[in-house]
N, CA, C and O of each residue as an XYZ file, in Angstrom:
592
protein
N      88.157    -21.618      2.499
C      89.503    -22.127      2.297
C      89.396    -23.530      1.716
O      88.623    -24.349      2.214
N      90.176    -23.820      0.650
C      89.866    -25.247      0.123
C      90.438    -26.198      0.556
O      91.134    -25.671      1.424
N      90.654    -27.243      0.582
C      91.229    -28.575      1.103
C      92.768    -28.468      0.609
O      92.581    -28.313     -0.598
N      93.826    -28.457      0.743
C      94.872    -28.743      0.662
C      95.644    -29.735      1.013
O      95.814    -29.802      2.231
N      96.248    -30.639      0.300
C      97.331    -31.635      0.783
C      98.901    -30.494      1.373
O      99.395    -29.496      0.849
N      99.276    -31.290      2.703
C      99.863    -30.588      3.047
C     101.241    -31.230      2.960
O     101.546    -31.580      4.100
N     102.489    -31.624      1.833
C     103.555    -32.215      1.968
C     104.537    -32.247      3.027
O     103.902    -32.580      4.028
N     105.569    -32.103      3.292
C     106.548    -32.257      3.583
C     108.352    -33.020      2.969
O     108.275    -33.929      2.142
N     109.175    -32.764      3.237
C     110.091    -33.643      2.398
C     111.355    -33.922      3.800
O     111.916    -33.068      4.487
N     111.463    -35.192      3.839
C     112.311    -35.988      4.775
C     113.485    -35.941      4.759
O     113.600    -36.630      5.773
N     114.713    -35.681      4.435
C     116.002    -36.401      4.361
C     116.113    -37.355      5.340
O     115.718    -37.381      6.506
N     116.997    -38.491      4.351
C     117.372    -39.701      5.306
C     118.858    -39.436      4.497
O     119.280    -39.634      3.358
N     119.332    -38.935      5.621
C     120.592    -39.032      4.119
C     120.799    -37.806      3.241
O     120.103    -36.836      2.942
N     122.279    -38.313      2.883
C     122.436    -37.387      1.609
C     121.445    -37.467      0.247
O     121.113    -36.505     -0.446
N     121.042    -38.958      0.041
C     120.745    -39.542     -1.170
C     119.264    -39.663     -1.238
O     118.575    -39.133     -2.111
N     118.866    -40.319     -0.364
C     117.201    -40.777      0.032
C     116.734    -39.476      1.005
O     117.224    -38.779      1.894
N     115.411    -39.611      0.223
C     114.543    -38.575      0.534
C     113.136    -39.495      0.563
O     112.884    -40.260     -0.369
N     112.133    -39.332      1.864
C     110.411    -39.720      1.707
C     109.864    -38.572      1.323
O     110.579    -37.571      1.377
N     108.759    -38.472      0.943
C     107.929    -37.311      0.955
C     106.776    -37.857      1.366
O     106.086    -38.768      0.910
N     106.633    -36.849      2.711
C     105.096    -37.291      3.768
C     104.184    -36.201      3.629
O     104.389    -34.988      3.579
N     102.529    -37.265      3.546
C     101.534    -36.388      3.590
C     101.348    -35.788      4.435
O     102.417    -36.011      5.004
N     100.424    -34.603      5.610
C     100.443    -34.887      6.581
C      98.982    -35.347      6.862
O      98.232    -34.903      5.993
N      98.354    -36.081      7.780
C      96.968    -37.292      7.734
C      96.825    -37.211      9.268
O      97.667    -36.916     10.115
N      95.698    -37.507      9.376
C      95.175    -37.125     10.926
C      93.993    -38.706     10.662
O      93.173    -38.958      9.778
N      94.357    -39.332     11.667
C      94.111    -40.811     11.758
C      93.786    -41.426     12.772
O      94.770    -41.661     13.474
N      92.178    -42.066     13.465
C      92.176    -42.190     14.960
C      92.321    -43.465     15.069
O      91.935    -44.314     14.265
N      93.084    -43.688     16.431
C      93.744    -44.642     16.699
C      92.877    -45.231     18.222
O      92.603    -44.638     19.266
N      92.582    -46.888     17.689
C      91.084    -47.526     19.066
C      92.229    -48.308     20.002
O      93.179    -49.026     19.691
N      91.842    -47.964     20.961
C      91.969    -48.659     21.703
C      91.371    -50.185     21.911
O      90.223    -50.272     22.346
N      91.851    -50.968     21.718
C      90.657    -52.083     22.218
C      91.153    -53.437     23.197
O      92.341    -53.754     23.267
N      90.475    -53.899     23.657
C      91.045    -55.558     24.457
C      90.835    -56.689     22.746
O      90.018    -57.013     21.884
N      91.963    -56.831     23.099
C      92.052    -58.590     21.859
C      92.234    -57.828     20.640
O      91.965    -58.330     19.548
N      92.522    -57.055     20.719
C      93.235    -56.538     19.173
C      93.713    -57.747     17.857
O      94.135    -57.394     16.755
N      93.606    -58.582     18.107
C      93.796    -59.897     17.107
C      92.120    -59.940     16.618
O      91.722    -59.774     15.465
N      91.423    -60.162     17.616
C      89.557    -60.539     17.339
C      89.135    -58.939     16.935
O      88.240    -58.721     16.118
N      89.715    -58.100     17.451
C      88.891    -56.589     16.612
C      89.688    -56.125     15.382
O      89.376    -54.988     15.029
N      90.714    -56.765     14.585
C      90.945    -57.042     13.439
C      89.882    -57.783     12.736
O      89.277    -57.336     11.762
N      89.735    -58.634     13.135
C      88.801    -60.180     12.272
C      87.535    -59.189     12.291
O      86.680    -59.199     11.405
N      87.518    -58.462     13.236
C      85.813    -58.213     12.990
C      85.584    -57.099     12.294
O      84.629    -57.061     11.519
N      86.528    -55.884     12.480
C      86.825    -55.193     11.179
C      86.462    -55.454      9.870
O      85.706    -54.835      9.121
N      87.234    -56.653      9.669
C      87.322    -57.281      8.216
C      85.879    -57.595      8.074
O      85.261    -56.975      7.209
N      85.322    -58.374      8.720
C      84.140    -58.927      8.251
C      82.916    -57.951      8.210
O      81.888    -57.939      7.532
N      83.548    -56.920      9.454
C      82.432    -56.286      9.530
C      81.936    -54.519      8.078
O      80.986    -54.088      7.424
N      83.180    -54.251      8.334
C      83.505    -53.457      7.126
C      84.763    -53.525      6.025
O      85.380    -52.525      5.656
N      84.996    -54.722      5.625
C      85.946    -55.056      4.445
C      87.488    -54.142      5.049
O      88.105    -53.453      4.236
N      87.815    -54.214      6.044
C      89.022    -53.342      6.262
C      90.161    -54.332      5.454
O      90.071    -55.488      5.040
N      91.446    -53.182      5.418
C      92.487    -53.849      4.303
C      93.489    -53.671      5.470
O      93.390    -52.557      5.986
N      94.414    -54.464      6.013
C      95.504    -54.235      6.667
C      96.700    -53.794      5.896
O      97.242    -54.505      5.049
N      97.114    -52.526      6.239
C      98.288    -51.660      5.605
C      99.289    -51.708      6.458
O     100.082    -50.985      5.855
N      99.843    -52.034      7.431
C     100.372    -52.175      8.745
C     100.948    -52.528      9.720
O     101.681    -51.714     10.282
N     100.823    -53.694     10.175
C     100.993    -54.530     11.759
C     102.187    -55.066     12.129
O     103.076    -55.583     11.452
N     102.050    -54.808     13.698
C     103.021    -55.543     14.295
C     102.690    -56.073     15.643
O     102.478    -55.385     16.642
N     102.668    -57.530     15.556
C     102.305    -58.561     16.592
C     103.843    -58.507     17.618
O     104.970    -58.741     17.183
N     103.508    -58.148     19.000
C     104.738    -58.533     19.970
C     104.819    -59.466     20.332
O     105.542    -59.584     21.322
N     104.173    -60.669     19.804
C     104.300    -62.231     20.114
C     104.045    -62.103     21.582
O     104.979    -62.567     22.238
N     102.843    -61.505     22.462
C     102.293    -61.957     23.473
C     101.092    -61.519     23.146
O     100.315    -61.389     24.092
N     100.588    -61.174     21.778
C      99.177    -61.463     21.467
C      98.829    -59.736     21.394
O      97.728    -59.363     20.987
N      99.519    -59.093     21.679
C      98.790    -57.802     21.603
C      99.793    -57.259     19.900
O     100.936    -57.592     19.585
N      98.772    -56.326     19.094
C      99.098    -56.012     18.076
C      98.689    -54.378     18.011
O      98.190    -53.732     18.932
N      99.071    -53.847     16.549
C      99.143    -52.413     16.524
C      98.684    -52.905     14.960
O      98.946    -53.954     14.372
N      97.783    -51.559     14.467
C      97.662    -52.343     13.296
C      97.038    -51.063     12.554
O      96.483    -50.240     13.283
N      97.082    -50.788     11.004
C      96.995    -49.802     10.370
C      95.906    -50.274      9.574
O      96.132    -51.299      8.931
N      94.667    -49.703      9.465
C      93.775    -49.976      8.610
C      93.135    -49.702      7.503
O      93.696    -48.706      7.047
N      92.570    -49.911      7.044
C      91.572    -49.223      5.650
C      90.476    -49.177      5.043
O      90.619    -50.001      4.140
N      89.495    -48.752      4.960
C      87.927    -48.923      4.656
C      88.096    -48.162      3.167
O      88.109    -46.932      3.216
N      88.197    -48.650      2.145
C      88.090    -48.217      0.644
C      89.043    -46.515      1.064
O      88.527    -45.469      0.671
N      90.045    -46.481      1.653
C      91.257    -45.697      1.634
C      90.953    -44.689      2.905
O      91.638    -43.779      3.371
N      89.979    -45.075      3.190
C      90.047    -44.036      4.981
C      90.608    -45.064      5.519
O      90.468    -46.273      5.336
N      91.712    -44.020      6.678
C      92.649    -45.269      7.484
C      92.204    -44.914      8.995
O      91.913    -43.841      9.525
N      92.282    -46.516      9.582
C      92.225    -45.603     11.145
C      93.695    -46.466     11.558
O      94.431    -47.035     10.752
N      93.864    -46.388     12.910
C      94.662    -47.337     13.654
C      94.100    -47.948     14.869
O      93.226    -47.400     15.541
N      94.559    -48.963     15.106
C      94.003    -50.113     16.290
C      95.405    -50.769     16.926
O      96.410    -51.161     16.333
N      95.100    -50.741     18.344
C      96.335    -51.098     19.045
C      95.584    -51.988     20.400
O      94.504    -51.708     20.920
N      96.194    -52.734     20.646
C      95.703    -53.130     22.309
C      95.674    -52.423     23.071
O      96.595    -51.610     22.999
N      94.682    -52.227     24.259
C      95.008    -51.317     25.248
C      96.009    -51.576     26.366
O      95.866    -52.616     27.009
N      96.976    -50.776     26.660
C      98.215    -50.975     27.425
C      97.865    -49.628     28.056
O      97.779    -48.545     27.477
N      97.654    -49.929     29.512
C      97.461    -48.938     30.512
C      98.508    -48.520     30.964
O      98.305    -47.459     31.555
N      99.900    -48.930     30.991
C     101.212    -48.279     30.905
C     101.960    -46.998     30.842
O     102.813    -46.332     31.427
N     100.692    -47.032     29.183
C     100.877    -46.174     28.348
C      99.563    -44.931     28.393
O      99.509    -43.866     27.777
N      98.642    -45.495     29.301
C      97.553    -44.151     29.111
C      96.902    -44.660     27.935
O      96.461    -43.828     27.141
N      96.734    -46.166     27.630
C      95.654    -46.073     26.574
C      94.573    -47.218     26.994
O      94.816    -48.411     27.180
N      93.435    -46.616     27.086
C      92.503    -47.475     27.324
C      91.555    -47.578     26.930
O      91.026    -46.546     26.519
N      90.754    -48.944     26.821
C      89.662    -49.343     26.017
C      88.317    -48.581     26.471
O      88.224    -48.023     27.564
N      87.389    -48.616     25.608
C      86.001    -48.585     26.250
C      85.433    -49.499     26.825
O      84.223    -49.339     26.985
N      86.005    -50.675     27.304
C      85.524    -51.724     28.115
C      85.808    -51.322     29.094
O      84.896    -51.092     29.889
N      87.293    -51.035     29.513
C      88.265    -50.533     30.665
C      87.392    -48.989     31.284
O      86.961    -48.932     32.435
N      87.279    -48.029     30.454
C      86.493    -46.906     30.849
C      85.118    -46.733     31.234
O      84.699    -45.747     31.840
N      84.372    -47.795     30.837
C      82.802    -48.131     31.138
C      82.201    -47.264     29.581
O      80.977    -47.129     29.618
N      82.723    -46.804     28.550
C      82.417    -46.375     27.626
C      83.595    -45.924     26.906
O      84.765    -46.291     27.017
N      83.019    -44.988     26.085
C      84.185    -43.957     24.859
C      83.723    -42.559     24.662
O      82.555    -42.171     24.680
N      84.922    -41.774     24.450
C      84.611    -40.349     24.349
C      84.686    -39.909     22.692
O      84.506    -38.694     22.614
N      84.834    -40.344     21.753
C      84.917    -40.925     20.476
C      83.839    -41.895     19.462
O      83.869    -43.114     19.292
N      83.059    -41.050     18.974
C      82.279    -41.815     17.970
C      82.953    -41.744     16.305
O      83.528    -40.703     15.985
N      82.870    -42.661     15.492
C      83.797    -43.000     14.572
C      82.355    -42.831     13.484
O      81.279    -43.397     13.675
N      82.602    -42.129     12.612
C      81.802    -41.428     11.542
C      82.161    -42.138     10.016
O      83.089    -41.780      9.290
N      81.430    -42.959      9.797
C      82.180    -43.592      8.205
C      81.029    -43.457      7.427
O      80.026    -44.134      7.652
N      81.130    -42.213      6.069
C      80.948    -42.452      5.512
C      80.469    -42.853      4.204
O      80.951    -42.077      3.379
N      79.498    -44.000      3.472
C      79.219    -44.187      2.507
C      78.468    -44.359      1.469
O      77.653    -43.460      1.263
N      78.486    -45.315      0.681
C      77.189    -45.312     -0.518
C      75.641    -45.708     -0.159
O      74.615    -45.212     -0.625
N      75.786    -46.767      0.824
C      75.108    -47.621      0.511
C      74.890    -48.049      2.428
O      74.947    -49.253      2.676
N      74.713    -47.311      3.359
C      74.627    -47.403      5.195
C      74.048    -48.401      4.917
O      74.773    -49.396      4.897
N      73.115    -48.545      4.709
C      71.783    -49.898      5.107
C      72.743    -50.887      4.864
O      72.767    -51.646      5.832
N      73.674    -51.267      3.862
C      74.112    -53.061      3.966
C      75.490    -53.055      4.809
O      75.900    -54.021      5.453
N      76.224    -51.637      4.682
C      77.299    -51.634      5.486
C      76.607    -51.846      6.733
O      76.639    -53.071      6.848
N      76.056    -51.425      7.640
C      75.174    -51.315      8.994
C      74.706    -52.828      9.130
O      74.841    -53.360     10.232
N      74.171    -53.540      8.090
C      73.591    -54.446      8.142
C      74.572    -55.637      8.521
O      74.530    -56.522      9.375
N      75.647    -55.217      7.332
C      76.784    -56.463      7.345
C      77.923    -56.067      8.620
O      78.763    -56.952      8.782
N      78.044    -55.005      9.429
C      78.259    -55.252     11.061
C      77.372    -55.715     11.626
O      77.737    -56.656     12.332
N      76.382    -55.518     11.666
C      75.520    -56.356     12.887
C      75.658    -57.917     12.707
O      75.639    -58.715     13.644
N      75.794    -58.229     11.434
C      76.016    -59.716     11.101
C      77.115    -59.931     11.469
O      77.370    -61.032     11.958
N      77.723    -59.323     11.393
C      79.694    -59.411     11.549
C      79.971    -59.540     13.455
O      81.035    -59.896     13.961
N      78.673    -59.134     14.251
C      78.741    -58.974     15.606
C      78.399    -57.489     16.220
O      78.663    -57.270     17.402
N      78.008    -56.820     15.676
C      77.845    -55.395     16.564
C      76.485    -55.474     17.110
O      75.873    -56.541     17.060
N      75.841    -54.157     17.756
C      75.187    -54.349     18.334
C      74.500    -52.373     17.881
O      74.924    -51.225     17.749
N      73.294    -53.138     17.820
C      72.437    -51.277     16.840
C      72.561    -50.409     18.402
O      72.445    -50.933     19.510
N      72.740    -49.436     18.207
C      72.088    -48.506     19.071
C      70.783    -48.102     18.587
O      69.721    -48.435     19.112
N      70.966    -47.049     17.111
C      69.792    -46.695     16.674
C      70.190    -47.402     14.979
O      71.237    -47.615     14.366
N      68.791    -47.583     14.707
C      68.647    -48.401     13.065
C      69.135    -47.142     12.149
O      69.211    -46.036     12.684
N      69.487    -47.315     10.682
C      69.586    -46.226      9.760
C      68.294    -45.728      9.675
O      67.330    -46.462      9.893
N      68.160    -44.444      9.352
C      66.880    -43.722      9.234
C      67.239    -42.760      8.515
O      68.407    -42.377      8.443
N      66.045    -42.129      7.749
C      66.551    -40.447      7.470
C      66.371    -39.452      8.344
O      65.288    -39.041      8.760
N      67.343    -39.102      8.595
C      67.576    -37.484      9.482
C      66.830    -36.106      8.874
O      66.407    -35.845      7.748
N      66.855    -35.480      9.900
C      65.772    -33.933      9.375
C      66.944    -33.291      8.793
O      66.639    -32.434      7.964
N      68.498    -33.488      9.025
C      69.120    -32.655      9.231
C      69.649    -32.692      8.108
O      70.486    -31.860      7.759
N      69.083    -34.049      7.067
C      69.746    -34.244      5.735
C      70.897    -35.573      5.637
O      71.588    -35.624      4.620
N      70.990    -36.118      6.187
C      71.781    -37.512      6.533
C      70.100    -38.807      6.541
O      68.895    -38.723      6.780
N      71.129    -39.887      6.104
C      70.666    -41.106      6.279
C      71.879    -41.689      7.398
O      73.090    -41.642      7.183
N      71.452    -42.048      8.201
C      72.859    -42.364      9.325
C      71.967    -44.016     10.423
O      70.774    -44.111     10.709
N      72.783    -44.747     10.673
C      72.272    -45.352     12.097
C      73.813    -45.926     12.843
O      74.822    -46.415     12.336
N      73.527    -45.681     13.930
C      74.766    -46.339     14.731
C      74.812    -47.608     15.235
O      73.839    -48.360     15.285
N      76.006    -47.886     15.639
C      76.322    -49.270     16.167
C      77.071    -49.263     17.170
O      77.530    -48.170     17.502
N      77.441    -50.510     17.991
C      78.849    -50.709     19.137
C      78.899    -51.642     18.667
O      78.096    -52.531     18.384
N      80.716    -51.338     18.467
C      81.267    -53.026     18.231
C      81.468    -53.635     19.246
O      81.029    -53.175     20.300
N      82.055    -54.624     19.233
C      82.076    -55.936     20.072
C      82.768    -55.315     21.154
O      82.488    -55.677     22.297
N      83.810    -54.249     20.926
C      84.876    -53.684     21.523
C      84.242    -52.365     22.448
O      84.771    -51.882     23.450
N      83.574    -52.143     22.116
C      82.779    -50.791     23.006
C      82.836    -49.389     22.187
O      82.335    -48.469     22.832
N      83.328    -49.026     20.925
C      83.547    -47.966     19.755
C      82.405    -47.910     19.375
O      81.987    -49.055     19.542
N      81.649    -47.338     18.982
C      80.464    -46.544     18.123
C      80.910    -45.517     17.319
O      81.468    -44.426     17.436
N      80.342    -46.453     16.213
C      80.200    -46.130     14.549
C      79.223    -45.453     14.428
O      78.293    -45.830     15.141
N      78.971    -44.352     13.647
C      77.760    -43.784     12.907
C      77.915    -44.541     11.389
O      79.058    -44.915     11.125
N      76.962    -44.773     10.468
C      77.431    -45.294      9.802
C      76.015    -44.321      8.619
O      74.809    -44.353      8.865
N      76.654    -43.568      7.417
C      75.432    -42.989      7.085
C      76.074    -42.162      5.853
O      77.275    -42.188      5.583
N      75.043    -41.384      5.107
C      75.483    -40.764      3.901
C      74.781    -39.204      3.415
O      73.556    -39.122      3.326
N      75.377    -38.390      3.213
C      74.400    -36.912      2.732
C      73.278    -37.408      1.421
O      73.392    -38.098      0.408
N      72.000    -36.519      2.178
C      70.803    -37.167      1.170
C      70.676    -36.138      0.407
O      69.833    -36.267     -0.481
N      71.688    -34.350      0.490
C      71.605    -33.485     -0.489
C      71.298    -32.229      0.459
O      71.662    -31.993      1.611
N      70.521    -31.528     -0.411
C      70.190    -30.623      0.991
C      69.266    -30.525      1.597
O      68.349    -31.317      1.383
N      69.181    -29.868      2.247
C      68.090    -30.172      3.335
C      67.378    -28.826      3.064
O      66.369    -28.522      3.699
């Protein structure tokens, strides 16, 4: 079955109409959602598409890595959302990816993360190595080497 964009069409109105993709997008939990923005950025060039600050420091925020989006919100236990600091881990590893692992991988650890395992080549046909950010999320970070 091939990939399909799946539309939809909105009415707002008699006059105005959106037309929505539909996109499946994971959304982190984290503590300091202001500092796991900044480190985003530095760490993988993210583009903010998004945000909204409630002026007591916690934010919600829409992201972008060269057009993959995720979302990032503070954790508000309120609501049933909690960090991997709060949980003692994460059930969620975050898979990005791209051209070039070794400097992306490289330029998080500079940015603040912390290796689990270095990039390597895999038997399985991947070049991949992981990380934890500052926040407790683990990245795979890696690229298809063809076939295996």
């Amino acid at each position: 079955m091939g990939r399909q964009a799946v539309r939809k069409r909105i009415g707002i109105g008699d006059h105005n109409e959106i037309t929505m993709q539909t996109t499946l997008a994971p959304l982190l939990s984290v503590r300091n959602g202001i500092g796991a923005i900044d480190f985003y950025k530095a760490a993988f060039g993210v583009e903010e598409l998004f945000r909204v600050d409630d002026g007591n420091g916690s934010v919600v925020a829409r992201l972008s890595v060269d057009g993959a989006e995720f979302w990032l919100a503070d954790e508000s236990p309120e609501h049933f959302n909690f960090s991997p600091e709060s949980l003692g881990g994460g059930s969620v590893r975050m898979v990005l990816t791209v051209d070039d692992p070794d400097s992306v991988f490289g330029r998080a650890i500079a940015a603040g993360a912390s290796v689990v395992w270095p990039v390597n080549d895999q038997e399985y046909g991947w070049r991949v190595g992981r990380i934890q950010d500052p926040f407790g999320h683990h990245w795979e970070i890696g690229k298809p080497l063809g076939e295996v």
